[in-house]
DRENTIFI-995545 format. One record per residue (C-alpha): residue in one letter; x, y, z. Coordinates in steps of 0.1 Angstrom, whole numbers. Example, Ala and Ser with C-alpha at 12.3 -4.5 7.8 and 13.67 -1.06 7.14 Angstrom:
<rs>
+---------+-------+-------+-------+
: residuo :     u :     v :     w :
+---------+-------+-------+-------+
:       a :   123 :   -45 :    78 :
:       s :   137 :   -11 :    71 :
+---------+-------+-------+-------+
</rs>
This chain:
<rs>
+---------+-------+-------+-------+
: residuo :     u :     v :     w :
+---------+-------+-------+-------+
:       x :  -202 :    87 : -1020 :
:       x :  -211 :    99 : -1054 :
:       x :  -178 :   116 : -1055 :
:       x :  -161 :    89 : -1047 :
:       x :  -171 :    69 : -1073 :
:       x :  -172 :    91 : -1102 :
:       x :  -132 :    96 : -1091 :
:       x :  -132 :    55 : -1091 :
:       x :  -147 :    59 : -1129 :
:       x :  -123 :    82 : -1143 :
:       x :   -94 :    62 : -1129 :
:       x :  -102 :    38 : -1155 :
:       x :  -103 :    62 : -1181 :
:       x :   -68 :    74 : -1177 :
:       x :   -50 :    47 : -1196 :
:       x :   -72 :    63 : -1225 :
:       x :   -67 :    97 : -1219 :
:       x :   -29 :   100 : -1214 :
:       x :   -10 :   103 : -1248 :
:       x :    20 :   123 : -1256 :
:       x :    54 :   123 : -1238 :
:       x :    32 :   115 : -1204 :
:       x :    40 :    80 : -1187 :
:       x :    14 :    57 : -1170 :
:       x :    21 :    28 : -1144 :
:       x :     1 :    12 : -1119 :
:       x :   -21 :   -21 : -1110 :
:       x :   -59 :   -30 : -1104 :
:       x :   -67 :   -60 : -1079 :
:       x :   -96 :   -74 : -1081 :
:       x :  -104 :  -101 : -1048 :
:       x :  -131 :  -122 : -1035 :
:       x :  -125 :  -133 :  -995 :
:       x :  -142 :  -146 :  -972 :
:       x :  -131 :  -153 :  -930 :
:       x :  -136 :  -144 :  -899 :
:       x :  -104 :  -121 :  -894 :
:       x :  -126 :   -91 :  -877 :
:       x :  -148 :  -114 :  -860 :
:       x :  -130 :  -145 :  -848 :
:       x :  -145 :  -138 :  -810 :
:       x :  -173 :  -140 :  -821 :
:       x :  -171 :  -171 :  -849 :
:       x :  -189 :  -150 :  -878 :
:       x :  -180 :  -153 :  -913 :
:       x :  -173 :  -123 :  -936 :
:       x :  -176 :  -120 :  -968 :
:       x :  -166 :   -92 :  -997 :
:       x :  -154 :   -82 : -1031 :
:       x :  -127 :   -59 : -1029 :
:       x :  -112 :   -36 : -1059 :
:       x :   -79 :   -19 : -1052 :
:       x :   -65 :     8 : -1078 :
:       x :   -30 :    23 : -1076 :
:       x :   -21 :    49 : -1109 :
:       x :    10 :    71 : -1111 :
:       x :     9 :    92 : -1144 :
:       x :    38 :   112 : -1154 :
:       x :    57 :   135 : -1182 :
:       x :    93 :   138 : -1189 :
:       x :    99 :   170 : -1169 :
:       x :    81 :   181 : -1135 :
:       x :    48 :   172 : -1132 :
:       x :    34 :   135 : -1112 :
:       x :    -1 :   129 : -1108 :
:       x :    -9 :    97 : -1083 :
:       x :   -42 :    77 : -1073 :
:       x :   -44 :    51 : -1051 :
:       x :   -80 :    37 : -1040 :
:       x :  -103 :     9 : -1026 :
:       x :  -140 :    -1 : -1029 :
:       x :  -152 :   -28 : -1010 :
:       x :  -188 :   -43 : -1015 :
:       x :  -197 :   -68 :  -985 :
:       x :  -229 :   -91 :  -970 :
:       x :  -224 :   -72 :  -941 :
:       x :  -213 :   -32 :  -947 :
:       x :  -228 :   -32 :  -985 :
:       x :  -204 :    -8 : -1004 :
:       x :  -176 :     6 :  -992 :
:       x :  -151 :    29 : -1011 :
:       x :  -119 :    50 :  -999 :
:       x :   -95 :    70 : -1013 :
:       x :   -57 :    66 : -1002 :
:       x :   -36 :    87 : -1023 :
:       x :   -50 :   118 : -1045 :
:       x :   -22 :   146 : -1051 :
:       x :     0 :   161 : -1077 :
:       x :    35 :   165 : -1074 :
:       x :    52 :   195 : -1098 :
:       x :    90 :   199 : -1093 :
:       x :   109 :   229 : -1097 :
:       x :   144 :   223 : -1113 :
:       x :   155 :   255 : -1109 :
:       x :   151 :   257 : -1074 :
:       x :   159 :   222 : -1059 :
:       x :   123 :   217 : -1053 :
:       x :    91 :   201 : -1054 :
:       x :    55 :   204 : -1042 :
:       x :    31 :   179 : -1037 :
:       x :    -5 :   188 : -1031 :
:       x :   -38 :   167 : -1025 :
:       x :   -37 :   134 :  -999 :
:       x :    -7 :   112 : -1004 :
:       x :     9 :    89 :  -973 :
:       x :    32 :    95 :  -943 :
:       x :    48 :    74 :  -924 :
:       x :    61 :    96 :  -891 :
:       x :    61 :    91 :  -853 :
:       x :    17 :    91 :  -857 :
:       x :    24 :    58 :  -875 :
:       x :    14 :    53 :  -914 :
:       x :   -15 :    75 :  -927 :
:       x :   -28 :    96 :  -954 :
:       x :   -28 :   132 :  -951 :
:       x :   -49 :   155 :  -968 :
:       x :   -28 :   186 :  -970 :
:       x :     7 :   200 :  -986 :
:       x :    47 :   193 :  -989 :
:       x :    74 :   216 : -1000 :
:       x :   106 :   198 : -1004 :
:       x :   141 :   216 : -1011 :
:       x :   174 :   201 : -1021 :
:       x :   203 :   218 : -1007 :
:       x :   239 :   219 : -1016 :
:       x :   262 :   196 :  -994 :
:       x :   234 :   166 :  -994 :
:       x :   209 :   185 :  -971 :
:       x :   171 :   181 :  -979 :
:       x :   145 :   204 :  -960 :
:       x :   109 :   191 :  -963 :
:       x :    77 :   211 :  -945 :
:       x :    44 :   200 :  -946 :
:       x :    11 :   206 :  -929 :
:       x :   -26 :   185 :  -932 :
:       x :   -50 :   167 :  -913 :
:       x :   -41 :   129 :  -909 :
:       x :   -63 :   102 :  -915 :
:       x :   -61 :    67 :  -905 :
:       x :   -58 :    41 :  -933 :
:       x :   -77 :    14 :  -928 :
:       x :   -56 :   -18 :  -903 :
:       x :   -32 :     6 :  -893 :
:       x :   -26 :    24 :  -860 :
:       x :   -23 :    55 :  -865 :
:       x :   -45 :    86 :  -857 :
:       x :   -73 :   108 :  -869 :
:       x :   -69 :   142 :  -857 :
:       x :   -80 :   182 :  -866 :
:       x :   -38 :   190 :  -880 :
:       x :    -7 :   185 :  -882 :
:       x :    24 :   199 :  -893 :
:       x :    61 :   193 :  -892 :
:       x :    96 :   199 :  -911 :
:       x :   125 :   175 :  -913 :
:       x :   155 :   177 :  -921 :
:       x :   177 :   150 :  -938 :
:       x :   214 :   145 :  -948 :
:       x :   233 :   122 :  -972 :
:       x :   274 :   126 :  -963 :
:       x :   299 :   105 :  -985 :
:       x :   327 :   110 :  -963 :
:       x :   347 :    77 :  -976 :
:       x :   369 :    86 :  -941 :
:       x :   394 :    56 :  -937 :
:       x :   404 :    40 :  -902 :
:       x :   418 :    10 :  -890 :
:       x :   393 :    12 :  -860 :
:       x :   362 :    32 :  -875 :
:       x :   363 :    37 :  -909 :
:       x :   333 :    57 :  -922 :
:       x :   320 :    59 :  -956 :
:       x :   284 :    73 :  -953 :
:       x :   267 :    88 :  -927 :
:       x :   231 :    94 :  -929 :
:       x :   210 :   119 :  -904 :
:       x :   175 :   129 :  -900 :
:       x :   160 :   154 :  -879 :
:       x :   123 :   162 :  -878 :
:       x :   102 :   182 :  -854 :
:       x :    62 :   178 :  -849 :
:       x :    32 :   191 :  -841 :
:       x :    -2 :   173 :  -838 :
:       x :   -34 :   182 :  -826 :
:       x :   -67 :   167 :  -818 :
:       x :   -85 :   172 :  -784 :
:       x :   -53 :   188 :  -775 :
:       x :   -17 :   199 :  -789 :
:       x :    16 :   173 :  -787 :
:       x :    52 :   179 :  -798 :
:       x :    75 :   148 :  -811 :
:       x :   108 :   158 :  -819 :
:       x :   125 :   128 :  -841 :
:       x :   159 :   116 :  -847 :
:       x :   179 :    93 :  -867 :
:       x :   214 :    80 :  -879 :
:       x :   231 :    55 :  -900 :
:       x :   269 :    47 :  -901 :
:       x :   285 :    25 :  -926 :
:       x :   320 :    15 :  -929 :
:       x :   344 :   -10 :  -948 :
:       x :   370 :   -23 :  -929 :
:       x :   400 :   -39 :  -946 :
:       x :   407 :   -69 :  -916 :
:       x :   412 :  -103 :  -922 :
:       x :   388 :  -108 :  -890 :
:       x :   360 :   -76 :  -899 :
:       x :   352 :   -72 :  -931 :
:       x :   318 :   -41 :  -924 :
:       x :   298 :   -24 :  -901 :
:       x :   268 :    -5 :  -897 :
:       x :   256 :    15 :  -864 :
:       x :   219 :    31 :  -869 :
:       x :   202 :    50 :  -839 :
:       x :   163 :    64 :  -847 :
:       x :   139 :    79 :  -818 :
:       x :   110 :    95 :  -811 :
:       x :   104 :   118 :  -779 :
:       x :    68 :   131 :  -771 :
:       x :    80 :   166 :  -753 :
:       x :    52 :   170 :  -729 :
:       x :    56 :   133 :  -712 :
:       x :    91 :   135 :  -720 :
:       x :    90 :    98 :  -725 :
:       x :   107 :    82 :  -759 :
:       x :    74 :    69 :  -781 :
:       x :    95 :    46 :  -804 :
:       x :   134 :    38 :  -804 :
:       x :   153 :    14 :  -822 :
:       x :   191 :     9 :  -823 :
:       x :   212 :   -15 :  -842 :
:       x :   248 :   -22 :  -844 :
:       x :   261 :   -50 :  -872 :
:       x :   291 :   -67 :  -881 :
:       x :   296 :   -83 :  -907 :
:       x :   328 :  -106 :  -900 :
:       x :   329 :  -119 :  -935 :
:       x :   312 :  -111 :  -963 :
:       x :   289 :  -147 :  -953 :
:       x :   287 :  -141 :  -913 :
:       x :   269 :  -115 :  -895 :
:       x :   262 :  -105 :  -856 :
:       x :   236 :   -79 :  -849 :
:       x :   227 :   -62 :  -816 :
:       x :   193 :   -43 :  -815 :
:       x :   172 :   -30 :  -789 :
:       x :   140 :   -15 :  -797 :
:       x :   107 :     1 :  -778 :
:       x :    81 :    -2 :  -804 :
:       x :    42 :    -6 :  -807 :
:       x :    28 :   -24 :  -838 :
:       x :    18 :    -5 :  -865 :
:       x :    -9 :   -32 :  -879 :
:       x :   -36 :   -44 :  -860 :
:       x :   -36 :   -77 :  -878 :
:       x :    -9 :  -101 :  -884 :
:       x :     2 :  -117 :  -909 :
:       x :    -6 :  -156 :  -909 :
:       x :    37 :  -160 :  -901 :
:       x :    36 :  -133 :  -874 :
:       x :    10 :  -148 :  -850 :
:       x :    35 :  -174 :  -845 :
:       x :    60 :  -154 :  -832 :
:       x :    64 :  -147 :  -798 :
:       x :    81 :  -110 :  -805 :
:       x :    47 :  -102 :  -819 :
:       x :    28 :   -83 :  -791 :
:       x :    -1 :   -63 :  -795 :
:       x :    12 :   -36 :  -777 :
:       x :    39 :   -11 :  -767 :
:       x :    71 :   -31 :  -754 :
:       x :   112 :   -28 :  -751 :
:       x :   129 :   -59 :  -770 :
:       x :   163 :   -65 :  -770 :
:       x :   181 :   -87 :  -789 :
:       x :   214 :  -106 :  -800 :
:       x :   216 :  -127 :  -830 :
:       x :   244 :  -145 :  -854 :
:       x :   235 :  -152 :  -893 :
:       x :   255 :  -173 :  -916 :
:       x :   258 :  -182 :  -951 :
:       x :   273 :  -215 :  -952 :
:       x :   268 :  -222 :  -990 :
:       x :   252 :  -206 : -1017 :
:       x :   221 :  -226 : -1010 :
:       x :   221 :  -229 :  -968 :
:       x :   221 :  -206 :  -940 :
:       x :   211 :  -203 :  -909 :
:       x :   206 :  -179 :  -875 :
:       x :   208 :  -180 :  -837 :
:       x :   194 :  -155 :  -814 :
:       x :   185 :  -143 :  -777 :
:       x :   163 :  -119 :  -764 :
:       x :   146 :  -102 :  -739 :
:       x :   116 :   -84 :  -739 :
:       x :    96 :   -61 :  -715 :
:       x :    62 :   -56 :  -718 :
:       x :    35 :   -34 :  -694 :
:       x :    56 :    -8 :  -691 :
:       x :    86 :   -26 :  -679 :
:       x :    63 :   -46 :  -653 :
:       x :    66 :   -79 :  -673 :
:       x :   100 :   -91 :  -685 :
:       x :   107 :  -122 :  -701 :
:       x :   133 :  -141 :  -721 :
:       x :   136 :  -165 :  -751 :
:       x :   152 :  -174 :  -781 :
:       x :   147 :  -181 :  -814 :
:       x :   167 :  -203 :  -843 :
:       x :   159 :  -204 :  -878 :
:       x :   174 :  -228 :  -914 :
:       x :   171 :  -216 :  -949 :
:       x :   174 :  -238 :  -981 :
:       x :   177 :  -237 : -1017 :
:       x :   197 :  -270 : -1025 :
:       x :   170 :  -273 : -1056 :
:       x :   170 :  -240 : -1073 :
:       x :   133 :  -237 : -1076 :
:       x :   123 :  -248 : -1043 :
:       x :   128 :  -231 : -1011 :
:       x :   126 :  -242 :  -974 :
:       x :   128 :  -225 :  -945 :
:       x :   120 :  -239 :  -904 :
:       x :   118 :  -219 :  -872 :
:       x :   114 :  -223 :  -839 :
:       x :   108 :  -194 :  -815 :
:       x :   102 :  -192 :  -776 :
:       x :    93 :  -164 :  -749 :
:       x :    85 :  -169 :  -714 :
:       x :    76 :  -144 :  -688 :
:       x :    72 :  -163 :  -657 :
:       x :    44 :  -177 :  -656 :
:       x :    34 :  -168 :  -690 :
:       x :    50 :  -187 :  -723 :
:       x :    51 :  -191 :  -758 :
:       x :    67 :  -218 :  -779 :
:       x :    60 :  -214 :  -822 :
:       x :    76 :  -238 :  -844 :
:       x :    72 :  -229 :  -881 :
:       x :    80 :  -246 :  -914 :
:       x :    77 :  -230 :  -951 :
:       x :    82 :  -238 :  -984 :
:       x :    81 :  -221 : -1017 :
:       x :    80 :  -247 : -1049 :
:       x :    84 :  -235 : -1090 :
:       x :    62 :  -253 : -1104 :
:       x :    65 :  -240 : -1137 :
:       x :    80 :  -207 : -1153 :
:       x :    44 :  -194 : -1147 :
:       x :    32 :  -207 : -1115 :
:       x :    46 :  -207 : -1081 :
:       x :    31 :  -230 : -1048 :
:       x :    37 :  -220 : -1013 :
:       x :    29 :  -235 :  -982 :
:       x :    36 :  -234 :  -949 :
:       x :    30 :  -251 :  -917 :
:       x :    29 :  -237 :  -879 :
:       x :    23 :  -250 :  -844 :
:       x :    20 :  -232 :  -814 :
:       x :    14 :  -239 :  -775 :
:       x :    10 :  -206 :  -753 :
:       x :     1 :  -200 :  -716 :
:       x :   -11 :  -169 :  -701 :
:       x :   -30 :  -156 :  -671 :
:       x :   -63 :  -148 :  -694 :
:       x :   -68 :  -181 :  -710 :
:       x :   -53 :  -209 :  -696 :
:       x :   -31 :  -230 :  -719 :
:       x :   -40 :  -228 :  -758 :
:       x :   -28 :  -250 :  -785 :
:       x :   -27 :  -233 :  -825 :
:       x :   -16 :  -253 :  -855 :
:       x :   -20 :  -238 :  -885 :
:       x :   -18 :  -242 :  -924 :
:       x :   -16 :  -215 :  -951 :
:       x :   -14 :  -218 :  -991 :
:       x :    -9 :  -199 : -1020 :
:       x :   -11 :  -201 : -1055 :
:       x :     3 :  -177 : -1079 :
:       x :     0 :  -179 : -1117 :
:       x :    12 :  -159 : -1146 :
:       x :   -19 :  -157 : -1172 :
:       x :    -3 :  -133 : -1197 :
:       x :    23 :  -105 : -1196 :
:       x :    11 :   -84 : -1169 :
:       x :   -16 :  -107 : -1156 :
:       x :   -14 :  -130 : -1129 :
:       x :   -45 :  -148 : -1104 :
:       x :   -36 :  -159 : -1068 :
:       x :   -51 :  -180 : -1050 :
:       x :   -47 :  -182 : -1007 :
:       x :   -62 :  -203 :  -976 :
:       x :   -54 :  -205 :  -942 :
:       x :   -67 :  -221 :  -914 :
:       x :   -58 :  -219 :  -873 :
:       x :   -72 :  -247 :  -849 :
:       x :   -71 :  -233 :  -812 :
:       x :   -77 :  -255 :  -782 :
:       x :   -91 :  -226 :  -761 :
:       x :  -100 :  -198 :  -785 :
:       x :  -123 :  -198 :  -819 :
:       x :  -102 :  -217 :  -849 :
:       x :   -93 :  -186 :  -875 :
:       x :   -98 :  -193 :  -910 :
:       x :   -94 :  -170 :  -946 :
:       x :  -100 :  -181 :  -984 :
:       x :   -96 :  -161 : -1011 :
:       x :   -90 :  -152 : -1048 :
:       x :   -73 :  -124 : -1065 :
:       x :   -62 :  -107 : -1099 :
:       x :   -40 :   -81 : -1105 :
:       x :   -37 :   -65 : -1139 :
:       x :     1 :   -45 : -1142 :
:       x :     0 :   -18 : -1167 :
:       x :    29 :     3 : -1180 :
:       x :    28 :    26 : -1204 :
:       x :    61 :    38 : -1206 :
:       x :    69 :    67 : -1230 :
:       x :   105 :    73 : -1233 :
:       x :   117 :   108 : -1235 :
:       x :   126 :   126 : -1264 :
:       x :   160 :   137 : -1270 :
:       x :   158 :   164 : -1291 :
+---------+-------+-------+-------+
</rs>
């Protein structure tokens, strides 16, 4: 703990230290919250002060030094602090390379967490890029991801410009990624990763783009994929687009966002989803989608189907509105969500959002439950670099406790930019 906070200190010492050709950037956010997010089952209020740090400091040549952190002080926990991000980064022009050293974040087939370890990084000629690395993960805090004893990997990634003209599949990047893994805990598991993305330009009066992307993640022992997601766009004008995607994917956050628990897509769990949808630009100022799905949940035990349709406006130029309405049923399960936001200027400083939800869901736990919900936010501009928000939401549910959240924040955004000398 001790440690912890004298690291905390000198973080706000740096801004005063660094001098020279060296380059600082980063934010402080100070916030005061209280709700029942964590404890809604049980209906008991939480309340904290939260302080979140994020530093980058570099020079004009090789060397990056980063530090992201957060303390917390609560009724509840007292004080809290943890450190995301705590590495230095030297690269070796000569070489192609770079190292990075100390805990920085990953974001792999174990989901998004820190890892207190090593990378080595290599350009090669062609567009290749070789990266190993090796640590022990850590989970960041409302993320799923794992704590384990190691883990180490390499991946390898390509950039192609081919600029390959066809009438039927022209192809002007391609974009591959290969990565093998190795994580242990109680015991050892390989995940061998995959990905592609192919772009084209087509020069048709009735296809104007396209864009095919393929990513997946097999866990050797089970031999079963962990995560896959492939997507295949059109774009028939530059203003009309159709997208096919079929995904199986588990939630990386265990909390929602106030928009997401009135979707139906959102499911706490691992689940295939596939889906079909249309987008349109009708005007610089309106557009709107369309789309079907299916989705199969318990592995493959539950499947169910639903839609979703969605309009977008900006006929005043500083005020935006947008209204969905989203459905899923799985026999005799459902989910209906209508949602409404809105996004007002008020001034060059100042921007006002809110938005509105309703929701009527049926399942085998709990019966029938009705949610309607209302969220706001407040943002203002203090002074260059300053700004204060203010947010509050509040859920009423027929059948489960009513959610609720209020809180305040400032961020400070520094920059000390240097620019580098030419000499």
């Amino acid at each position: 703990m001790k440690l912890v906070r004298l690291v905390i200190f000198s973080f706000f010492l740096l801004p005063l230290t660094v001098q020279g050709a060296w380059n600082i950037n980063g934010s402080l956010k100070s916030k005061i919250q209280a709700d029942n997010r964590y404890t809604r089952y049980t209906d008991d209020t939480r309340v904290f002060g939260e302080l979140w740090g994020s530093v980058e400091i570099f020079d004009n040549k090789s060397w990056q030094l980063a530090l992201d952190f957060v303390s917390r002080e609560s009724l509840e926990e007292g004080f809290e602090a943890e450190l995301f991000q705590a590495y230095v980064q030297k690269e070796f022009t000569a070489f192609n390379s770079k190292i990075k050293a100390g805990r920085f974040d990953r974001s792999d087939s174990l989901g998004f967490y820190s890892l207190d370890g090593a990378s080595v990084q290599v350009k090669m000629p062609k567009g290749f890029t070789v990266e190993v690395y090796g640590g022990r993960p850590l989970r960041q805090e409302d993320m799923k991801a794992v704590t384990g004893e190691w883990v180490y990997g390499v991946e390898l990634n390509s950039l192609q410009q081919l600029n390959w003209h066809s009438k039927y599949l022209p192809i002007n990047t391609w974009s591959t990624r290969l990565g093998v893994q190795q994580f242990h805990d109680q015991q050892t598991s390989t995940r061998i990763s995959f990905g592609n993305i192919i772009e084209g330009q087509y020069k048709l009066s009735y296809l104007n783009a396209y864009e095919f992307s393929f990513m997946a993640t097999l866990e050797t022992e089970s031999g079963a994929f962990e995560e896959l997601f492939s997507s295949l766009l059109l774009d028939i004008t530059q203003d009309s687009r159709i997208r096919l995607n079929y995904s199986i994917y588990e939630p990386k956050a265990f909390y929602p966002t106030f928009k997401e628990k009135f979707y139906s897509t959102y499911y706490d769990g691992k689940q295939d989803l596939l889906m079909l949808s249309f987008n349109q630009q009708l005007s610089s100022t309106f557009s709107y989608h369309l789309s079907g799905k299916r989705a199969a949940r318990e592995g493959k035990a539950d499947v169910g189907y639903g839609f979703d349709m969605g309009l977008k406006s900006q006929y005043f130029s500083d005020w935006r509105l947008t209204a969905d309405f989203d459905m899923l049923e799985f026999g005799e399960s459902s989910s209906y969500n209508l949602y409404f936001g809105s996004q007002y200027s008020l001034s060059a400083r100042s921007l006002l959002s809110l938005n509105l939800a309703y929701s009527l869901d049926e399942g085998a736990l709990y019966a029938k439950n009705k949610a309607a919900g209302t969220e706001i936010k407040f943002r203002y501009k203090v002074i260059k670099g300053l700004f204060m928000d203010l947010a509050g939401s509040y859920i009423v549910n027929s059948r489960l406790n009513n959610e609720y959240l209020a809180g305040v924040q400032v961020t400070w955004y520094f920059d000390n930019f240097v620019a580098k000398d030419g000499k």
